[in-house]
Z-matrix of the N, CA and C atoms (Angstrom, degrees):
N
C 1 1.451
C 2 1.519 1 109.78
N 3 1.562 2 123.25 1 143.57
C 4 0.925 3 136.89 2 -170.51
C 5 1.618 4 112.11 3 -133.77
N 6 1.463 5 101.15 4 124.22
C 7 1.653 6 93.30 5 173.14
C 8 1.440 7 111.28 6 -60.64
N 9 1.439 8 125.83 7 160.59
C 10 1.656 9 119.95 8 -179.59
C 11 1.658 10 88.44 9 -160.11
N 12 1.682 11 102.70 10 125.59
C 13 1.488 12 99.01 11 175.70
C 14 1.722 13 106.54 12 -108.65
N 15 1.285 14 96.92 13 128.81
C 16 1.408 15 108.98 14 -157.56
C 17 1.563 16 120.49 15 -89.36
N 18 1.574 17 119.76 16 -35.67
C 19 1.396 18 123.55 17 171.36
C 20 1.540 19 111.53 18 -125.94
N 21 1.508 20 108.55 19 5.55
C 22 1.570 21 109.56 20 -173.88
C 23 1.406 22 87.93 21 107.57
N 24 1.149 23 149.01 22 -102.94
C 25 1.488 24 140.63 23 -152.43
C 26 1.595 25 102.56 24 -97.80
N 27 0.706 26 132.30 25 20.72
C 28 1.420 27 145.08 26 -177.30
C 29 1.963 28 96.81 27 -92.46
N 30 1.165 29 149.36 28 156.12
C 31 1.898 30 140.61 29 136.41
C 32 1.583 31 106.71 30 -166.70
N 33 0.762 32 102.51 31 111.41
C 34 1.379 33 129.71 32 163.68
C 35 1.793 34 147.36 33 -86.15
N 36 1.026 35 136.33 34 111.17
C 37 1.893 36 128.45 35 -144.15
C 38 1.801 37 77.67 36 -103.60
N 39 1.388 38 104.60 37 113.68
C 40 1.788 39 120.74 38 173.66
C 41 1.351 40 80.66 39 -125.51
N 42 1.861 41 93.38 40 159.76
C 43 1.520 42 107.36 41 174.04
C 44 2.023 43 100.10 42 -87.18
N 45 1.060 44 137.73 43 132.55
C 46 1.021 45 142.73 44 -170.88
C 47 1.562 46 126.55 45 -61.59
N 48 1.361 47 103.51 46 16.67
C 49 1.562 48 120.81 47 169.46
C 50 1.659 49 112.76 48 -103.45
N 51 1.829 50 114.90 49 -9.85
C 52 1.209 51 143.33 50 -151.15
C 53 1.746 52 93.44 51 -98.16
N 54 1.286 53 108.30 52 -70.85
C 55 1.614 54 138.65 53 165.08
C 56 1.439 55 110.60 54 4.51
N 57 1.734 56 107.43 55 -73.45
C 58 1.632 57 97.52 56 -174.86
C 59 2.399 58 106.50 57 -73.86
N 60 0.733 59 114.63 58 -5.97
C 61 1.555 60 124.46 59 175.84
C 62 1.714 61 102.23 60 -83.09
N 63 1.120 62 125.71 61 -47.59
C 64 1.394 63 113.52 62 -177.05
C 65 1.356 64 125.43 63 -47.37
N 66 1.218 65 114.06 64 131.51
C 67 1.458 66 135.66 65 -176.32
C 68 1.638 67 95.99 66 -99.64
N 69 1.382 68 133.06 67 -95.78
C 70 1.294 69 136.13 68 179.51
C 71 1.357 70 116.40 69 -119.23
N 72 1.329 71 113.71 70 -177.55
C 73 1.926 72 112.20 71 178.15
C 74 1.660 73 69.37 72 -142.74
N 75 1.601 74 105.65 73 175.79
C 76 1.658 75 117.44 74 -159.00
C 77 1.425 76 81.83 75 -88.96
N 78 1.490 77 89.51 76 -179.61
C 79 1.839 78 116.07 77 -171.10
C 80 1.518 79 117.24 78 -126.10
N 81 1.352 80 100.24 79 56.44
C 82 1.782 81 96.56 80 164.34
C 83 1.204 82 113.45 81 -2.88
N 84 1.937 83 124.53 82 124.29
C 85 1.155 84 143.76 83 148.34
C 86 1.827 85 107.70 84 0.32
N 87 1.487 86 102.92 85 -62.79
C 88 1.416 87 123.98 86 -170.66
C 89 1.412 88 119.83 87 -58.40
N 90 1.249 89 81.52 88 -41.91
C 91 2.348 90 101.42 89 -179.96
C 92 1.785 91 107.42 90 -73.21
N 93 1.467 92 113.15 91 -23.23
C 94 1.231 93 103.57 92 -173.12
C 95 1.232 94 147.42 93 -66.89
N 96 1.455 95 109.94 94 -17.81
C 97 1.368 96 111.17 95 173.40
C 98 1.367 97 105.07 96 -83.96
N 99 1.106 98 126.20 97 -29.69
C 100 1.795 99 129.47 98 177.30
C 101 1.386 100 121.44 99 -61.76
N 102 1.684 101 107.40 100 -47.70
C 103 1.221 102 112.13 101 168.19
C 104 1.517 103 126.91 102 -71.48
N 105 1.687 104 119.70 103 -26.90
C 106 1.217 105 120.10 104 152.01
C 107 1.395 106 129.97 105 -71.23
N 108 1.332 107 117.25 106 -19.29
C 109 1.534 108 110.57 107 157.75
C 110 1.374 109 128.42 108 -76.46
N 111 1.357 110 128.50 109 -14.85
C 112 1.294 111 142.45 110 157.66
C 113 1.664 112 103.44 111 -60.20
N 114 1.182 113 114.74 112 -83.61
C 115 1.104 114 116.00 113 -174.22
C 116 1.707 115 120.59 114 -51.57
N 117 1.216 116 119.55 115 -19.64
C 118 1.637 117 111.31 116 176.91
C 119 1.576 118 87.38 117 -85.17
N 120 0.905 119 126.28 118 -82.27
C 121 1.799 120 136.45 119 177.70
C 122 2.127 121 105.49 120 5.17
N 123 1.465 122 86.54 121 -58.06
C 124 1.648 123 94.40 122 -161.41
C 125 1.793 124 98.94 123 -72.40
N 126 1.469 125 113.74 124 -24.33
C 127 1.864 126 118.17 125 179.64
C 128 1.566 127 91.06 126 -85.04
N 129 1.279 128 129.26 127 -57.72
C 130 1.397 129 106.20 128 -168.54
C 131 1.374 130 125.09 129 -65.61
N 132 1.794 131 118.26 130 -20.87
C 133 1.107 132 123.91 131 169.28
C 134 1.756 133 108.28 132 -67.97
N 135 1.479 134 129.50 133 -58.08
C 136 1.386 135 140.64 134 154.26
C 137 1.271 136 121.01 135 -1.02
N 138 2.056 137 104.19 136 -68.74
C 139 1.526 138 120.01 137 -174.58
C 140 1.657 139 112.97 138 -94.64
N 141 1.381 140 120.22 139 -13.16
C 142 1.235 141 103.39 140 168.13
C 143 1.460 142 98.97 141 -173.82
N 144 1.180 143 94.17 142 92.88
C 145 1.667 144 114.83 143 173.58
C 146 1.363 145 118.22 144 -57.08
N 147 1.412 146 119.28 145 -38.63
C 148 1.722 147 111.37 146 179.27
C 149 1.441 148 111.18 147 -83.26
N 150 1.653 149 136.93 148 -4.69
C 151 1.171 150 135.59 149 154.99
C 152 1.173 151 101.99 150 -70.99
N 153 1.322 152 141.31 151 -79.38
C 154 1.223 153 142.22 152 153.26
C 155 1.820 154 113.76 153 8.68
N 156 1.413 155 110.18 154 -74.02
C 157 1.426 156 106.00 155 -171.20
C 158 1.392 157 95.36 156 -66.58
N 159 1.606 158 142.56 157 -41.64
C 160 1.304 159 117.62 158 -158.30
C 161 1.566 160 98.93 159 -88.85
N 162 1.037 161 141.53 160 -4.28
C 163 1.367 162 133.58 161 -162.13
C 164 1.751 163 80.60 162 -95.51
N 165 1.488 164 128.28 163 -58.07
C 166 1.336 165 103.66 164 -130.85
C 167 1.790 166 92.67 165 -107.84
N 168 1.038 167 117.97 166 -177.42
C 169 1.611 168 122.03 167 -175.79
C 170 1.969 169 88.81 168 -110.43
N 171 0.762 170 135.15 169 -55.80
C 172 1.237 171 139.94 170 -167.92
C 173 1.731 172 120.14 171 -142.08
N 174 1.290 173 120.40 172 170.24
C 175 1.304 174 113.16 173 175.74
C 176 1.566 175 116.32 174 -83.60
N 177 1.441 176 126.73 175 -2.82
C 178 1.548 177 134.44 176 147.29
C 179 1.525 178 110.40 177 -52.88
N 180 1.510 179 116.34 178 -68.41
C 181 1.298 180 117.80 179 -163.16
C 182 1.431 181 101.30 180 -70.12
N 183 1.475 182 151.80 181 -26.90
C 184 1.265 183 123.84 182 133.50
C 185 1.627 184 156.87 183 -30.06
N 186 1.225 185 98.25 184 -19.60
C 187 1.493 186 114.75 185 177.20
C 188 1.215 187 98.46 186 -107.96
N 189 1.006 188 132.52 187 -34.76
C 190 1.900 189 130.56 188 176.21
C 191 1.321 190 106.31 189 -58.72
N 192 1.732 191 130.95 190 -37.94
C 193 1.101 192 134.02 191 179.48
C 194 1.729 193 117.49 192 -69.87
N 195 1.437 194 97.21 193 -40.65
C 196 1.141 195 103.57 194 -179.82
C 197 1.451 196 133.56 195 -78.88
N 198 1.373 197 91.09 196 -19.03
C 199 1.995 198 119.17 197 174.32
C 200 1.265 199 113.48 198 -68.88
N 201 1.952 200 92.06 199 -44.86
C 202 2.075 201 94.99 200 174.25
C 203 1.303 202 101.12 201 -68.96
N 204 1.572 203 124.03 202 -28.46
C 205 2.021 204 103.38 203 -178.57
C 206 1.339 205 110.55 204 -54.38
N 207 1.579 206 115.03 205 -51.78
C 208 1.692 207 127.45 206 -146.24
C 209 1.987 208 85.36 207 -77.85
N 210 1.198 209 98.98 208 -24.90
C 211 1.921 210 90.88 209 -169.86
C 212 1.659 211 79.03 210 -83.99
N 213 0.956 212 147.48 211 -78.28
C 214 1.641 213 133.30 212 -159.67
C 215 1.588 214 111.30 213 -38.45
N 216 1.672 215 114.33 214 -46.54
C 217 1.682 216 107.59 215 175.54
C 218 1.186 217 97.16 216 -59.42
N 219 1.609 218 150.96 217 -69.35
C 220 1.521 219 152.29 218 -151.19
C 221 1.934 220 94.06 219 -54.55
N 222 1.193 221 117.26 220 -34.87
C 223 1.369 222 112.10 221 -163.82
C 224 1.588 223 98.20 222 -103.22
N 225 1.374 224 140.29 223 -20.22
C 226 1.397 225 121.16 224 137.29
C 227 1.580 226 124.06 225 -42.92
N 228 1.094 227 110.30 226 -59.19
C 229 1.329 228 123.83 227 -168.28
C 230 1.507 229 116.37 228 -49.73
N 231 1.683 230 111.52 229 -53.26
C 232 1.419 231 120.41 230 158.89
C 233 1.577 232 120.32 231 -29.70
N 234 1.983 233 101.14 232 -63.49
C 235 1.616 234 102.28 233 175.77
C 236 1.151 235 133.36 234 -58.74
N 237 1.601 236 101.43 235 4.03
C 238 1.902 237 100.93 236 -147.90
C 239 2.081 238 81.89 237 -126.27
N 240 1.493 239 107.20 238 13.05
C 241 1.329 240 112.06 239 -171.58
C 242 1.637 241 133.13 240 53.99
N 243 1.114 242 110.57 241 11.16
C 244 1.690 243 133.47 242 -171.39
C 245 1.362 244 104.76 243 -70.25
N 246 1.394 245 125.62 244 126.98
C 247 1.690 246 127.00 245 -176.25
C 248 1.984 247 106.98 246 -82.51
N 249 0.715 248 115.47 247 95.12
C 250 1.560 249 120.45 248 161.46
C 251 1.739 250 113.64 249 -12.66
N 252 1.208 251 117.63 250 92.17
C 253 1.773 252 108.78 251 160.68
C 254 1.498 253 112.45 252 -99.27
N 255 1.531 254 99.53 253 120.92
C 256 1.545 255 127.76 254 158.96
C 257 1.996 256 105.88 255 -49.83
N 258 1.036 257 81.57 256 -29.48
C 259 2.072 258 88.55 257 -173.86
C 260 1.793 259 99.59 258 -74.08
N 261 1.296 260 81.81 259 -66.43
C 262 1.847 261 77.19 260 -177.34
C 263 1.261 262 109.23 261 -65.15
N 264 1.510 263 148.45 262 -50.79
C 265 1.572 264 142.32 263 156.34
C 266 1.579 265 117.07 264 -3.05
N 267 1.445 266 108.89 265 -50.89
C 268 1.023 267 129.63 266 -122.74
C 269 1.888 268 90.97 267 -98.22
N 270 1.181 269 93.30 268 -39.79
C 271 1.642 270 125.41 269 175.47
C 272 1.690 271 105.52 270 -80.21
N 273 1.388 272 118.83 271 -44.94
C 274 1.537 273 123.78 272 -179.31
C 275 1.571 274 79.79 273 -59.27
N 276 1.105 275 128.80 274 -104.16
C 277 1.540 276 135.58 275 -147.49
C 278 2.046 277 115.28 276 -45.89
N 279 1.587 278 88.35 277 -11.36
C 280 1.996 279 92.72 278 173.04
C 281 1.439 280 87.52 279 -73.26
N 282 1.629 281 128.78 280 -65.88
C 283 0.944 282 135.73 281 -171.39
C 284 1.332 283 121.16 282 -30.75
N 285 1.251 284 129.20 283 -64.20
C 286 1.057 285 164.14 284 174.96
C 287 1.668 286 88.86 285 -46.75
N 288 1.296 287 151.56 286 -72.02
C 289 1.147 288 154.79 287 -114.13
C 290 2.031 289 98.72 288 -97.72
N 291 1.806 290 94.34 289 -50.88
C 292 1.225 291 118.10 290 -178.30
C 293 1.527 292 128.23 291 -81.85
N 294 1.984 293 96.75 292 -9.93
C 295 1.640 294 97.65 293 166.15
C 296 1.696 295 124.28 294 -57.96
N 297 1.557 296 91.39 295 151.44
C 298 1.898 297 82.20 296 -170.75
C 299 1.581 298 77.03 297 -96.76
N 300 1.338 299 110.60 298 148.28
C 301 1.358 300 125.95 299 126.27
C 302 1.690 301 118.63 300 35.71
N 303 1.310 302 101.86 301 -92.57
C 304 1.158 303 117.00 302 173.95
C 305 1.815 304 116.32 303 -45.68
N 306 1.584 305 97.37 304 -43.06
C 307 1.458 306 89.71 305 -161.61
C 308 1.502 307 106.25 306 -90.23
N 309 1.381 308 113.17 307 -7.07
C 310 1.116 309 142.23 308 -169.82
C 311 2.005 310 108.39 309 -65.44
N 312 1.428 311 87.06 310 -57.61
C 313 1.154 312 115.50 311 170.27
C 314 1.201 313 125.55 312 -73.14
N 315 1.627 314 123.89 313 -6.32
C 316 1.640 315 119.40 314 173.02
C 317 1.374 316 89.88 315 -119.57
N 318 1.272 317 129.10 316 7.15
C 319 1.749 318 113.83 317 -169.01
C 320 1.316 319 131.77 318 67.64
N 321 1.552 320 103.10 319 21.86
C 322 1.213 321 112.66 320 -178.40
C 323 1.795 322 101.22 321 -95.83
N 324 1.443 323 104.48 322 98.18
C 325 1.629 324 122.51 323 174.13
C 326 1.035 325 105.00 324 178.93
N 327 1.152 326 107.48 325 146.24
C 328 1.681 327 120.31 326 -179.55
C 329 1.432 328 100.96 327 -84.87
N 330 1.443 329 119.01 328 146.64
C 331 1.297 330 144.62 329 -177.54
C 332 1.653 331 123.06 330 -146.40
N 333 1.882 332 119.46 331 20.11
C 334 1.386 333 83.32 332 174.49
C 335 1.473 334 126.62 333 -73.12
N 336 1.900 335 116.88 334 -149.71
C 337 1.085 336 112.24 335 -178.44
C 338 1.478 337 93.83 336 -157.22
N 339 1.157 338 123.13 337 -1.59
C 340 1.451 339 128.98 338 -172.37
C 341 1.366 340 134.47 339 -142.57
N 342 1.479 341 112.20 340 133.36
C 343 1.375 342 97.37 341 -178.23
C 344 1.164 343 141.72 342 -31.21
């Protein structure tokens, strides 16, 4: 087994025959707004780069925007008493990664985060 860091805060111990097959490892509560701002950042840059350049100043201030969304759903969710799944997270952000374009762009992907 080999540690392997997978999105930047993401690491996972796979046996190293596992490695080139990995898709994701789950997304700690904690990792989520980071890892969902990465991942919306890299589709909105993908599906429409000149919204992208005029909306954002850099590829930081994109993920900061998007980190305060995923931290505002985690902090609904708390008030609204909803238990956090790493499973479904984990699947929102595959989703998210593997939307084309198109579906990307109508919101057609699944995204919960909670039981």
């Amino acid at each position: 087994y080999e540690m392997l860091r997978v999105t930047g805060v993401q690491t996972c111990a796979l046996p190293i025959s596992l490695i080139p097959a990995l898709v994701a490892c789950s997304v700690p509560e904690e990792d989520f707004p980071e890892t969902y701002g990465k991942a919306m950042c890299k589709q909105i840059n993908k599906c429409d780069k000149a919204d992208y350049e005029s909306a954002y100043d850099d590829d930081d201030d994109c993920r900061d925007d998007w980190a305060d969304v995923a931290d505002f759903i985690l902090d609904a969710g708390d008030l609204l008493g909803q238990t956090y799944s790493e499973e479904k997270a984990t699947d929102c952000i595959s989703e998210l990664k593997k939307a084309s374009c198109d579906d990307f762009d109508d919101g057609d992907y699944e995204c919960e985060v909670f039981e």
